[in-house]
LUMZADREN-70840 format. One record per residue (C-alpha): residue in three letters; x, z, y. Coordinates in steps of 0.02 Angstrom, whole numbers, plus 32768, in hexadecimal, padded with zeros to 4 digits. Layout:
<pts>
   voti     c1     c3     c2
    ALA      X      Z      Y
...
</pts>
This chain:
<pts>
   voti     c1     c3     c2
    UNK   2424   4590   CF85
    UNK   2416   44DE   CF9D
    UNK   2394   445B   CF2E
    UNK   2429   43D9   CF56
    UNK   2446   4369   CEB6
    UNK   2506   436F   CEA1
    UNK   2561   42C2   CEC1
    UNK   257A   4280   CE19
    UNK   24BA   4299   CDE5
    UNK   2495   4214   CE80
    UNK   24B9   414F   CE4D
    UNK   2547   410D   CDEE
    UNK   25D3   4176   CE19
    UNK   258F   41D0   CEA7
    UNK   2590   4134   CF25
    UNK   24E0   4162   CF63
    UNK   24FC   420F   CF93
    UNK   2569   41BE   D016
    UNK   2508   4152   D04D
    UNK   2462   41E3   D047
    UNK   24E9   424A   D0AA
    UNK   250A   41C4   D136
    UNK   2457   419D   D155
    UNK   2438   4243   D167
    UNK   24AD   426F   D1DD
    UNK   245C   41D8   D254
    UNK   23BC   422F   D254
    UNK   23E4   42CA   D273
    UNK   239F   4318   D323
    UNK   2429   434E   D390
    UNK   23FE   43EB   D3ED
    UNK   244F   4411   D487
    UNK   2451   44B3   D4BF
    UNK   23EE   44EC   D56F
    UNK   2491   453A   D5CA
    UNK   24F9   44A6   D58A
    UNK   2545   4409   D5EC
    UNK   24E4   4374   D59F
    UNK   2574   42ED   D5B2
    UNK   25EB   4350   D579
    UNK   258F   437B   D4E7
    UNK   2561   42CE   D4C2
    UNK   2624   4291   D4E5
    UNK   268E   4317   D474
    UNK   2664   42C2   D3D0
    UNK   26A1   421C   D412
    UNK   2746   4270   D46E
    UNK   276C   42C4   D3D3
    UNK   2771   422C   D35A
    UNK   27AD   41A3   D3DE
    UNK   2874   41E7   D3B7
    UNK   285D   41C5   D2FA
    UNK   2822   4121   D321
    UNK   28B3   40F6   D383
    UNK   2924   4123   D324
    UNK   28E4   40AA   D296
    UNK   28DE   4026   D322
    UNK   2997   4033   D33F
    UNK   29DA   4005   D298
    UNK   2A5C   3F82   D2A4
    UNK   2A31   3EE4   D24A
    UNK   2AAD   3E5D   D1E2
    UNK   2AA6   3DB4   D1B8
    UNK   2A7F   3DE0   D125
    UNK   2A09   3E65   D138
    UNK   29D4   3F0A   D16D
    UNK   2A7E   3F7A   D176
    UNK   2ADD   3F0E   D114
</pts>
């Protein structure tokens, strides 16, 4: 079981479990395991989420605005 208070019982509307939940993930100690490769370790994260990036890069904009 987990002592977690539920997202609407943290700030107004829940904002600050967001937040709680992005600091905590910057904390957190990556372990890398003995047998593993190091760089690619470190480097899948980054290889994984560069495509979605891209793809937001590439949207065509307007005159008037974003995908107008």
């Amino acid at each position: 079981m987990q002592a977690r208070l539920g997202p609407m019982n943290v700030g107004p509307y829940g904002i600050f479990q967001t937040v709680a939940d992005g600091i905590k993930l910057l904390f957190k100690e990556d372990i890398i395991p003995v047998g593993s490769d190091r760089l690619v370790h470190i480097l899948a994260p980054m290889v994984v989420v560069s495509p979605a990036f891209v793809c937001f890069a590439a949207r065509s904009r307007s005159a008037k605005g974003w995908c107008d």
